[in-house]
C-alpha positions, 0 to 999 in steps of 0.5 A: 478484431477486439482492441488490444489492451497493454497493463503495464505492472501487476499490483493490484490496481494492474490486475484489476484493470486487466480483469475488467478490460477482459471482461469488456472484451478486448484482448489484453496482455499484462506486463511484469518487470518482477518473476512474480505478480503482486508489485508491491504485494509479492511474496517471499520465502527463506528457509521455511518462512513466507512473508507478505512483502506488500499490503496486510490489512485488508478492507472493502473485501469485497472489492475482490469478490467483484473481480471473481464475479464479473466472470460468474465465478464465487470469490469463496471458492478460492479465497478465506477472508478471517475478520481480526480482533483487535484489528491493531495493538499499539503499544508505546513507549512507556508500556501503555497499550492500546487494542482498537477492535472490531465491537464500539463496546469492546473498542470504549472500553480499551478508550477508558483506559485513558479516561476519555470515551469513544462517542468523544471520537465518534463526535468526528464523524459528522465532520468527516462527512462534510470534509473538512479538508483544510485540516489535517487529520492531525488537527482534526484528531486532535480538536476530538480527542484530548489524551495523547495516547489517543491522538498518536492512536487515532491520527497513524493511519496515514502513515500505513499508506504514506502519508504524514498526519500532520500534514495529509489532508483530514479526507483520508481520516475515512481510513477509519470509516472504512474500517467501521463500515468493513472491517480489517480482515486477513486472507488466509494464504496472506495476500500472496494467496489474493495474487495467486487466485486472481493470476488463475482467474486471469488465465482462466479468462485467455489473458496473456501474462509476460512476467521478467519483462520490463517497459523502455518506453511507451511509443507516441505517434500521432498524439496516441500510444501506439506500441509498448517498448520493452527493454528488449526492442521488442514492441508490442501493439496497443489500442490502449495502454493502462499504467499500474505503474508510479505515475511519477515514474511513467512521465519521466522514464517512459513517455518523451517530454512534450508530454511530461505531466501539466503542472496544475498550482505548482512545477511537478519539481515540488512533487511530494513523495511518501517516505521510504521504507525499511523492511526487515523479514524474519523468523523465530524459533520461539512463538510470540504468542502474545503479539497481536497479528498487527502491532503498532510500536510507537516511540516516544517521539512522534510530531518530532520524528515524523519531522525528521523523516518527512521534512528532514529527510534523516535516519534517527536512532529511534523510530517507529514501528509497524509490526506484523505477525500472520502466524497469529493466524495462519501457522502456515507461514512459519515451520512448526512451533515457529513465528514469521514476522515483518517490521515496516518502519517509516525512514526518509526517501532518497531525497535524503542521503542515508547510506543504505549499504552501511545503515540497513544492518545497523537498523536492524540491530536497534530494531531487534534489541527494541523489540527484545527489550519490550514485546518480544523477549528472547528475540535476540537468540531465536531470530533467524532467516533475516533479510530487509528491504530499503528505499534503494531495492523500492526503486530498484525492483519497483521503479519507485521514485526517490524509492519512495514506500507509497509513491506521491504523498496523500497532501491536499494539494496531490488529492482529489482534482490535484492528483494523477488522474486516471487518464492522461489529458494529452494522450486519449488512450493512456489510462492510469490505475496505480497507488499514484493516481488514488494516494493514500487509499491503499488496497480499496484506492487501486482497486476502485481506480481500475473501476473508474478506468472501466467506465473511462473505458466504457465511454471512450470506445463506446463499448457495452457493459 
């Protein structure tokens, strides 16, 4: 008889992880608290508009085009990856813009704008390779580039997967190595079209898929997981069990406390979550047709508001944001002549005591007028279908904790050796394929994490390839 596999959530790093256990023969069944796959990439819809609720940028496609081979099938088939130009527009305070694009000629030319040119970044490059990860990519931007547009352009990464950049450890300055080497792409359908089409290759491939159906607990008996409690009673058997869920979460919601997570260089207490995030959804009756498909809205503030939400832990009255607008590609995400729009916008985690039920619709307000006033006039009398995601339902739908956007914070001391590992040290059968246990990689991060899992898996059970 094969050996049973549970996946407990379904992001991508869960989805990943059940295709290559599938694919190794064992008999796996996936575990979704939500109606729907995806996690944090789950879709909504109201009145006509469809929003990606999770990841937008796209890179290392083919990482998904793995998945479809694995089971001799062609990702092309099911799926249309657009590469984007620009890959962002940032657009600060005082109008300033600033495209960052696919070409080195088209990316140095937007550079002489601000009278610097791109071989003064590229010079960072052999840095990079030799990692040096004392600095943070702040101060690895910074000791490169003079201008401070281009600081604030060149050092935001982090930002987009949790992380502050004057605090996050230079390594994730790869996020632009990434982009140069692969490129920043769309899937036309938007992410939810990915969740999709890999939900069909998993039932193509016999994998049992219960959706509405939360974890209780993960039953340790003899030092080894034995079953998955549901909140239900009900148990289900497990040779191994792979967590796509926060690690943070999974120590202290779902395991017994003797096998709470080993402290390495400090008490678990001092665990540095990501921020929060603000998430505001809506449609318009008026086409934005000169915003970009990703957008960067900066405000003047930068080291100073980042202070106040990262260490301070406040909801200011500015703020910064991130701006995504997939009809700029694919008209299908909005009714006719109409745009679909979501505003990520960085705001302290619960360990801080913002109000949400006060405070989410006065956000929205100062965010719409931001944009009315700036890259989007007339916003204001043709927004429609609005909604917003806080920290409170990143912990409620997600089981985040603190409602953290991203899970644990891409710091030195989380990363590399420091962070959640793919395997538990105390528990043999216990495997961990989440944002939590890569921080700060995004889509690349979860879904190589479900690769090293396979050759844990490889080596542990002694299985062929």
């Amino acid at each position: 008889m094969s050996k049973r596999v549970v996946v407990i959530g379904g992001g991508f790093g869960g989805l990943a992880a059940a295709l290559r256990c599938r694919k190794l023969g064992f008999d796996v069944t996936l575990l979704e608290r939500l109606n729907m796959l995806g996690g944090r990439a789950r879709v909504f819809e109201k009145d006509g508009y469809r929003h990606d609720a999770g990841p937008t940028v796209i890179t290392a496609p083919f990482l998904f085009e793995e998945l479809f081979e694995l089971f001799g099938e062609n990702l092309k088939d099911y799926l249309n990856f657009k590469s984007l130009d620009p890959w962002y527009r940032f657009y600060f305070h005082n109008g300033k813009t600033f495209d960052y694009r696919p070409s080195i000629e088209d990316t140095n030319n937007e550079i002489r704008k601000f009278d610097e040119t791109f071989w003064e970044m590229a010079k960072q490059i052999p840095s990079l390779i030799k990692l040096k990860s004392y600095l943070t990519v702040s101060q690895l931007v910074n000791s490169k580039l003079k201008n401070k547009y281009l600081r604030k352009a060149f050092s935001i990464h982090p930002l987009l997967v949790g992380g502050n950049p004057f605090t996050t450890t230079s390594i994730y300055a790869l996020i632009h190595y990434l982009e140069r080497k692969w490129g920043v792409y769309f899937c036309m359908g938007g992410t939810g079209k990915i969740v999709r089409e890999l939900e069909n290759l998993m039932l193509r491939q016999g994998i049992t898929i219960n959706k509405e159906t939360d974890v209780e607990q993960i039953s340790i008996i003899n030092g080894k997981a034995e079953n998955v409690v549901l909140n239900n009673g009900k148990k289900i058997p497990a040779d191994l069990v792979i967590c796509n869920a926060d690690p943070p979460t999974v120590y202290s919601e779902m395991l017994p406390s003797e096998y709470s997570r080993d402290s390495l260089l400090k008490p678990k207490k001092f665990t540095h979550y990501s921020m929060g995030l603000y998430v505001l959804f809506f449609g318009s009756k008026k086409k934005f047709s000169d915003v970009a498909h990703h957008t960067i809205w900066m405000s003047e503030r930068y080291k100073e508001l980042l202070h106040d939400i990262f260490e301070k832990k406040i909801l200011t009255e500015d703020f910064s944001l991130y701006l995504h607008r997939p009809t700029a590609t694919d008209d299908t995400f909005a009714p006719e002549g109409c745009d679909s729009f979501y505003v990520l916008c960085p705001v302290p985690n619960l360990q801080g005591n913002v109000q949400w039920n006060s405070e989410g619709p006065k956000l929205k307000d100062r965010i719409v007028e931001a944009l009315d006033k700036t890259i989007m006039p007339g916003l204001k009398e043709n927004i429609e279908a609005e909604f917003w995601m806080t920290p409170e339902d990143f912990k409620n739908d997600y089981r985040s904790k603190y409602g953290a956007g991203f899970s644990v914070a891409p710091i030195f001391s989380q990363s590399a050796w420091f962070r959640y590992h793919n395997k538990d040290k105390k528990i043999p059968n216990l495997y961990f394929s989440a944002a939590g246990s890569h921080p700060g990689a995004g889509i690349p991060g979860v879904l190589c994490s479900a690769k090293v899992i396979e050759k844990l898996i490889i080596k542990d059970f002694k299985v062929s390839h």
